[in-house]
C-alpha positions as CSV (number, residue, x, y, z in Angstrom):
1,X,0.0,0.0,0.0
2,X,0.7,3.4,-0.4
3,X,2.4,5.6,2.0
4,X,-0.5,8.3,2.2
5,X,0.8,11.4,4.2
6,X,-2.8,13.1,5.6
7,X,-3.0,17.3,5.5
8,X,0.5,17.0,4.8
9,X,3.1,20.5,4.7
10,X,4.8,21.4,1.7
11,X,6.9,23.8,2.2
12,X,10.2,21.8,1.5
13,X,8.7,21.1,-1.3
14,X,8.7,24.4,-3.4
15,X,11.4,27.1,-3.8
16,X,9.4,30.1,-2.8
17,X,8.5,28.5,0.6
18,X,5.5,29.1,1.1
19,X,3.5,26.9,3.9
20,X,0.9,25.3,2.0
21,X,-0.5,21.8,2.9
22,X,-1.7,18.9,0.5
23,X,-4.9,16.6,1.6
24,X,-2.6,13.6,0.9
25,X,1.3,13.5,-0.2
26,X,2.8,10.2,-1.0
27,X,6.2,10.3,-1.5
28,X,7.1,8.1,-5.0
29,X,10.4,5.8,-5.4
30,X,9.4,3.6,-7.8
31,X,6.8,3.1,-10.6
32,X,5.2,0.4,-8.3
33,X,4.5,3.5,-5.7
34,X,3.0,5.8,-8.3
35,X,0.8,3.1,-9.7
36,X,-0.3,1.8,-6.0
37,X,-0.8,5.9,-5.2
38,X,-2.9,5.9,-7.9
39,X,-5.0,3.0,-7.8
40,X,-5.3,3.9,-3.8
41,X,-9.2,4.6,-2.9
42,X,-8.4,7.7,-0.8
43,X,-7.2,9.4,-4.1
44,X,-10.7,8.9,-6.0
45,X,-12.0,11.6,-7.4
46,X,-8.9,13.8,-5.8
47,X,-6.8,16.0,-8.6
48,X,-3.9,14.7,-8.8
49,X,-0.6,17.4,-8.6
50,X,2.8,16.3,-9.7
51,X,6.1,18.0,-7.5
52,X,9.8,17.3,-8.2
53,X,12.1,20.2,-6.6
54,X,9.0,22.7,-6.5
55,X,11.5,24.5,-8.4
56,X,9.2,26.0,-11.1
57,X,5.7,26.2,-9.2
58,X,4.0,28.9,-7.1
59,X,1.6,26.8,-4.8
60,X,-1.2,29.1,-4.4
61,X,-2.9,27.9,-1.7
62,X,-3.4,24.4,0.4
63,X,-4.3,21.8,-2.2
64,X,-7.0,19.3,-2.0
65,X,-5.5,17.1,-4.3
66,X,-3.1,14.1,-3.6
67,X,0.7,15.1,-4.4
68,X,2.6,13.3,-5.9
69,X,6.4,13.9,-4.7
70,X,8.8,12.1,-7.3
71,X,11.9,10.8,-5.7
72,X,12.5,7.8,-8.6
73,X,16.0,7.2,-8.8
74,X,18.4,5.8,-11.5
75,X,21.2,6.3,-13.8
76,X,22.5,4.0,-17.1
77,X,24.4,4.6,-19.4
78,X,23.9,2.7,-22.6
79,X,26.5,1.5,-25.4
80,X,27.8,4.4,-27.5
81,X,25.7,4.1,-30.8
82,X,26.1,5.8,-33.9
83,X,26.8,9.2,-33.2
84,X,25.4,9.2,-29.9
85,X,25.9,8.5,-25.8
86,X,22.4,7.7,-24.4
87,X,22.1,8.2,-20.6
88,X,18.9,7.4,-18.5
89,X,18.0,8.9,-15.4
90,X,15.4,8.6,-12.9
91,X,12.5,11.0,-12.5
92,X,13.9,12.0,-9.0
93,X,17.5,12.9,-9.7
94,X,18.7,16.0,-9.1
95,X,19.0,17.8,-12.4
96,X,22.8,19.7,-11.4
97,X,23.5,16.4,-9.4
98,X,22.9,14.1,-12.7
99,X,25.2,17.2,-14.7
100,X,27.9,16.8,-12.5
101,X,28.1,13.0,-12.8
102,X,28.2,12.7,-16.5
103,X,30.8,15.4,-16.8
104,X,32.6,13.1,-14.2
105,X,31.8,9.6,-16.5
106,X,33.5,11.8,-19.4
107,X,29.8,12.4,-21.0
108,X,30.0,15.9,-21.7
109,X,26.8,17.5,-23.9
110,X,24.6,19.1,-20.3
111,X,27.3,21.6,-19.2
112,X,25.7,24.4,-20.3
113,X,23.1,22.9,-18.3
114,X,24.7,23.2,-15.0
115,X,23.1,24.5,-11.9
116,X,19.7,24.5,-13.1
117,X,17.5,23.7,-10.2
118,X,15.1,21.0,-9.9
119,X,15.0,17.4,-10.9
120,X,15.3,15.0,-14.2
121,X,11.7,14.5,-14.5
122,X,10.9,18.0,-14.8
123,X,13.4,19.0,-17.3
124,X,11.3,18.0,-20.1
125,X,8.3,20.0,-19.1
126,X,9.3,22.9,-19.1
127,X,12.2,22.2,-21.5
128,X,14.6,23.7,-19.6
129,X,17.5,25.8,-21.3
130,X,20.5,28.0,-20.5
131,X,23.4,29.6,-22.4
132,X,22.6,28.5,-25.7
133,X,21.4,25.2,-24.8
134,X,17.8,23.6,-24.4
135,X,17.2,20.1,-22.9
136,X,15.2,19.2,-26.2
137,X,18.9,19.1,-28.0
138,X,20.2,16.7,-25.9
139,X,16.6,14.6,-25.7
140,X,15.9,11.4,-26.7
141,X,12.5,10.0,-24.8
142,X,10.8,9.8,-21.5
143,X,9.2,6.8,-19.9
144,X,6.2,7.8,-18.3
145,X,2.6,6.9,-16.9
146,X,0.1,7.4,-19.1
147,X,-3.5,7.8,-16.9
148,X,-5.9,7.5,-19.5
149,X,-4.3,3.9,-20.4
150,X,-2.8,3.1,-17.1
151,X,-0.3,1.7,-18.7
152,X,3.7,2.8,-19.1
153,X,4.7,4.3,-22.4
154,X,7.6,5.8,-24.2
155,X,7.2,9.4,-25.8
156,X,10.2,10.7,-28.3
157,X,10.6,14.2,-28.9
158,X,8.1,14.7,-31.7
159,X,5.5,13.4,-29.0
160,X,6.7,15.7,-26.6
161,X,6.3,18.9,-28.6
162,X,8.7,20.8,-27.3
163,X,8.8,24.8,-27.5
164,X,10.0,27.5,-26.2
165,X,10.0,27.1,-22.1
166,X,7.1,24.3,-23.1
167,X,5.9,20.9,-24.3
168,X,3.2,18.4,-24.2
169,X,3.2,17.8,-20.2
170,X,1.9,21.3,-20.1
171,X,-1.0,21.4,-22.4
172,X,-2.6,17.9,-23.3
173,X,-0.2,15.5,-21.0
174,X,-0.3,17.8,-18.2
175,X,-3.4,15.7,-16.0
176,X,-2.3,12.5,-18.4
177,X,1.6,11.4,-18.1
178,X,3.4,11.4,-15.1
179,X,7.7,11.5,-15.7
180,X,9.4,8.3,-14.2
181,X,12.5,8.8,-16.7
182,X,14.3,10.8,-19.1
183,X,16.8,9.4,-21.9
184,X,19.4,11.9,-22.8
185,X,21.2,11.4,-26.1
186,X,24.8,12.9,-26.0
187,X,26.1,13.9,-29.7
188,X,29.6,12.5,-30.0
189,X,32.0,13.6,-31.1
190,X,31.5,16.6,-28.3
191,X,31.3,20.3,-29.6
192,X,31.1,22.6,-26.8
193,X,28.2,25.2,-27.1
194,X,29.6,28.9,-26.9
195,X,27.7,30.9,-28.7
196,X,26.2,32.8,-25.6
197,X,28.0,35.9,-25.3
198,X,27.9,35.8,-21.2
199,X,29.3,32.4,-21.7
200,X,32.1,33.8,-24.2
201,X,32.7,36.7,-21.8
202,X,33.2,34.1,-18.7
203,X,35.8,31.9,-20.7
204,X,38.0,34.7,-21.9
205,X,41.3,33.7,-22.2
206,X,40.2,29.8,-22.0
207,X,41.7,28.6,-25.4
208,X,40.1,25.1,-25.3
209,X,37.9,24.8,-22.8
210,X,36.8,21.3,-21.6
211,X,33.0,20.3,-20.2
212,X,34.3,20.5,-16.3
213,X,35.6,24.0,-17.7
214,X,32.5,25.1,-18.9
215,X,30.2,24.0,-16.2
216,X,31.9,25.5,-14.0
217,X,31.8,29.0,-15.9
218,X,28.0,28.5,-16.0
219,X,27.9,27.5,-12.3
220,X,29.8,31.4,-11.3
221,X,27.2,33.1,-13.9
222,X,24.4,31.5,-12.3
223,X,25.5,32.3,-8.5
224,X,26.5,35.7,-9.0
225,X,22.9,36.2,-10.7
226,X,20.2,34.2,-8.8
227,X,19.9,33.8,-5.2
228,X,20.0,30.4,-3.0
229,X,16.5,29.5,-2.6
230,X,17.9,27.9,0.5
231,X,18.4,31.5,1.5
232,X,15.5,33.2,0.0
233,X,12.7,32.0,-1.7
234,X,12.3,32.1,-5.7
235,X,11.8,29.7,-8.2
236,X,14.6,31.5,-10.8
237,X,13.5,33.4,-13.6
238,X,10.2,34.2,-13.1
239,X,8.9,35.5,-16.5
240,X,9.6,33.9,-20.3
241,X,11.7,36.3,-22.2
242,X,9.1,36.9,-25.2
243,X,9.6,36.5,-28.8
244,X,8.3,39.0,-31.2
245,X,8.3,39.8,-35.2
246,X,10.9,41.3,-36.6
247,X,9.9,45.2,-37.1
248,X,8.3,45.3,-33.7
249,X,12.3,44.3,-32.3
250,X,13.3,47.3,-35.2
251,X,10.8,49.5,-34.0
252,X,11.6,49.1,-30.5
253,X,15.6,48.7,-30.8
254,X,15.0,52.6,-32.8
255,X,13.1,54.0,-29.8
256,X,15.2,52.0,-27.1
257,X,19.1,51.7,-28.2
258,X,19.8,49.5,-25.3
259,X,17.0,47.0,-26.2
260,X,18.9,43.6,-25.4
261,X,17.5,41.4,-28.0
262,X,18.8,38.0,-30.0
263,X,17.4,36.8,-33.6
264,X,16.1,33.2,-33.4
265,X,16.1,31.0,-36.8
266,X,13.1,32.1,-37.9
267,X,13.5,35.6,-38.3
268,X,11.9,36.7,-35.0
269,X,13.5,38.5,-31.8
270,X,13.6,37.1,-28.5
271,X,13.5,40.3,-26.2
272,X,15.6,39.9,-22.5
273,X,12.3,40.1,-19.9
274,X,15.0,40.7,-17.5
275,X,16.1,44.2,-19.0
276,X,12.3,45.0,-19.7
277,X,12.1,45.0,-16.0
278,X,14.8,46.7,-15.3
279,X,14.0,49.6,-17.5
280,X,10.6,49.8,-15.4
281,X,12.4,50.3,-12.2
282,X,11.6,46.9,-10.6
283,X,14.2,45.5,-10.0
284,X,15.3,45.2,-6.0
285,X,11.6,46.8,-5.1
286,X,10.1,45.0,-1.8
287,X,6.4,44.8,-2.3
288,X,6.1,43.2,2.0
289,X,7.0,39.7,2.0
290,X,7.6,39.5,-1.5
291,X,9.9,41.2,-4.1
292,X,12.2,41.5,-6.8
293,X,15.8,40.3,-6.5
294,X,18.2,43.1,-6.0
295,X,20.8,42.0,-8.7
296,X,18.3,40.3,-11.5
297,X,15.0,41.6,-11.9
298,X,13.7,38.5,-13.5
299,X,13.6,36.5,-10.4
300,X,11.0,37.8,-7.8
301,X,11.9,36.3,-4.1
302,X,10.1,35.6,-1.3
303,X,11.8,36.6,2.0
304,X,9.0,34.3,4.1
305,X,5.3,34.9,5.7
306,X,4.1,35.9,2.3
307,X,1.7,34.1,0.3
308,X,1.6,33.4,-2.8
309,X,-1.5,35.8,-3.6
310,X,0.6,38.7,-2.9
311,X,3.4,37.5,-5.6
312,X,1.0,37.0,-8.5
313,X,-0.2,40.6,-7.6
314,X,3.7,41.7,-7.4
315,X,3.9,39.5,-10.9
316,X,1.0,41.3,-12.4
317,X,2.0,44.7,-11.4
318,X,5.1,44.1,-13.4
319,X,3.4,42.6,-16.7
320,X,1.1,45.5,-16.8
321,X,4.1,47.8,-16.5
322,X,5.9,46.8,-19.1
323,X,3.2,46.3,-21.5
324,X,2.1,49.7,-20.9
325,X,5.8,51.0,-21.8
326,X,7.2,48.4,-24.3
327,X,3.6,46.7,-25.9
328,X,5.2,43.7,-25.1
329,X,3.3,41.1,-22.7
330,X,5.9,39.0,-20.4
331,X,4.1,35.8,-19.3
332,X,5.2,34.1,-16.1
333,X,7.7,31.1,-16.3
334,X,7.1,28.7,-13.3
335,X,3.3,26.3,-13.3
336,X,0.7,28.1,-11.2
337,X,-0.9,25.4,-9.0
């Protein structure tokens, strides 16, 4: 049986901190738990809410749901084949953790990766990405749960749909697969990804630098940029850095000469939310319990007896703003539960 956790607290369980409590939390190690959790009568007619690292939710108030906290573990690597190192982790692995140890098994291709908080299993959600790199590059497939069939299936990356910041598990899979694994496919031979100018600035003077080299320049970005939710509360960049046509970028690049902006392969812009912000005066402004971080202004913190109402005000307050100055809408980042 299940290990059902009654009016159980969450607030290990998600980066901003705040003290929220779930009717029933099970904590999941293996696909025999999640299936048992399921199948468990005290769960019918419950939602059902899915939490890794509570790195990229705002829990907006106590849930009367069963929670599903994935703590699967596992890591293979497979024969090389073709061009290609496949590596499969567990749902429940640390995402930095699992960087780290493939770097250290001579697997580089997740470096750019690094420090990225959270765990396996929610990398392909939200597809993460960073300096150049998004996890749908490196993807292969996901073993999951699929509810409508209770049955386990295998979804490859055309399944998946990936986007920008998106996929599948957040539209049509989001109430129907649950993650129990990711399969990571590693190009060989290696070509290190540094194409990011922050990246390029970092490794000045680096004439070849490895995958240990490069992780670890991502790793001092990261640190001097976001703060230690273990410090304060925040679940990393808060809003999506939007992507618009071509002549709005012009027309906005004319009226603002600092515009920080970066052509994608179709012809569009992708605008920095970050410096949008900025530009509106956000960024270290204390709205109570709740805020925007002092040296990025696309991370909003919570410095503890806030709730989570008052940051989706702070939130709002800032999309309106910068709408109203730029015509630009920045949408928020992490899944609103």
């Amino acid at each position: 049986m299940a290990d059902f956790r009654e009016f159980y607290p969450l607030r290990r369980h998600n980066t901003f901190g705040f003290d929220v409590r779930a009717r029933f939390a099970v904590h999941v190690r293996s696909e025999q738990d999640l299936v048992e959790a399921l199948d468990d009568p005290r769960a019918a007619g419950l939602p059902v809410v899915v939490l890794g690292g509570g790195s990229n939710v705002v829990l907006s108030g106590d849930l009367d749901a069963l929670v599903l906290l994935i703590e699967i573990p596992g890591y293979h690597v497979a024969e090389p084949s073709g061009e290609a190192v496949y590596v499969t982790a567990g749902a429940g692995e640390n995402w930095h953790g699992l960087v780290g140890r493939t770097i250290e098994d001579g697997l580089p291709g997740l470096e750019n990766l690094a420090l990225i908080p959270g765990t396996v299993g929610a990398a392909p959600i939200q597809n993460i990405g960073a300096y150049g790199v998004e996890l749908c590059e490196r993807f292969a497939r996901v073993r999951a749960y699929d509810r409508q069939t209770r049955n386990f299936v295998e979804l490859d990356a055309a399944q998946c749909a990936f986007g920008y910041r998106d996929s599948v598990f957040k539209h049509t899979g989001r109430d129907r697969f649950i993650i129990t694994a990711v399969t990571l496919r590693l190009p060989r031979p290696w070509q290190p990804a540094l194409g990011y100018a922050e990246l390029a600035r970092e490794l000045e003077g680096v004439d070849t630098p490895d995958a240990a080299r490069i992780r670890d320049a991502v790793v001092a970005i990261r640190s001097r940029k976001l703060p230690d939710p273990a410090v304060i509360g925040n679940a990393g960049s808060f809003f999506k850095n939007p992507i618009v046509e071509a002549p709005q970028r012009d027309a906005l690049a004319a009226a603002h000469p600092t515009l920080v902006s970066y052509r994608q392969p179709d012809g569009r812009y992708k605008l920095a939310a970050g410096w949008l912000i900025d530009q509106c005066g956000f960024k270290g402004v204390s709205d109570g319990p709740v805020g925007v971080y002092g040296k990025q202004a696309l991370v909003l913190v919570h410095h503890g007896g806030g709730s989570a109402r008052e940051l989706l005000a702070l939130a709002g307050r800032i999309a309106d703003t910068v709408q109203a100055r730029f015509g630009v809408r920045i949408e928020p980042e992490p899944v609103i539960v």
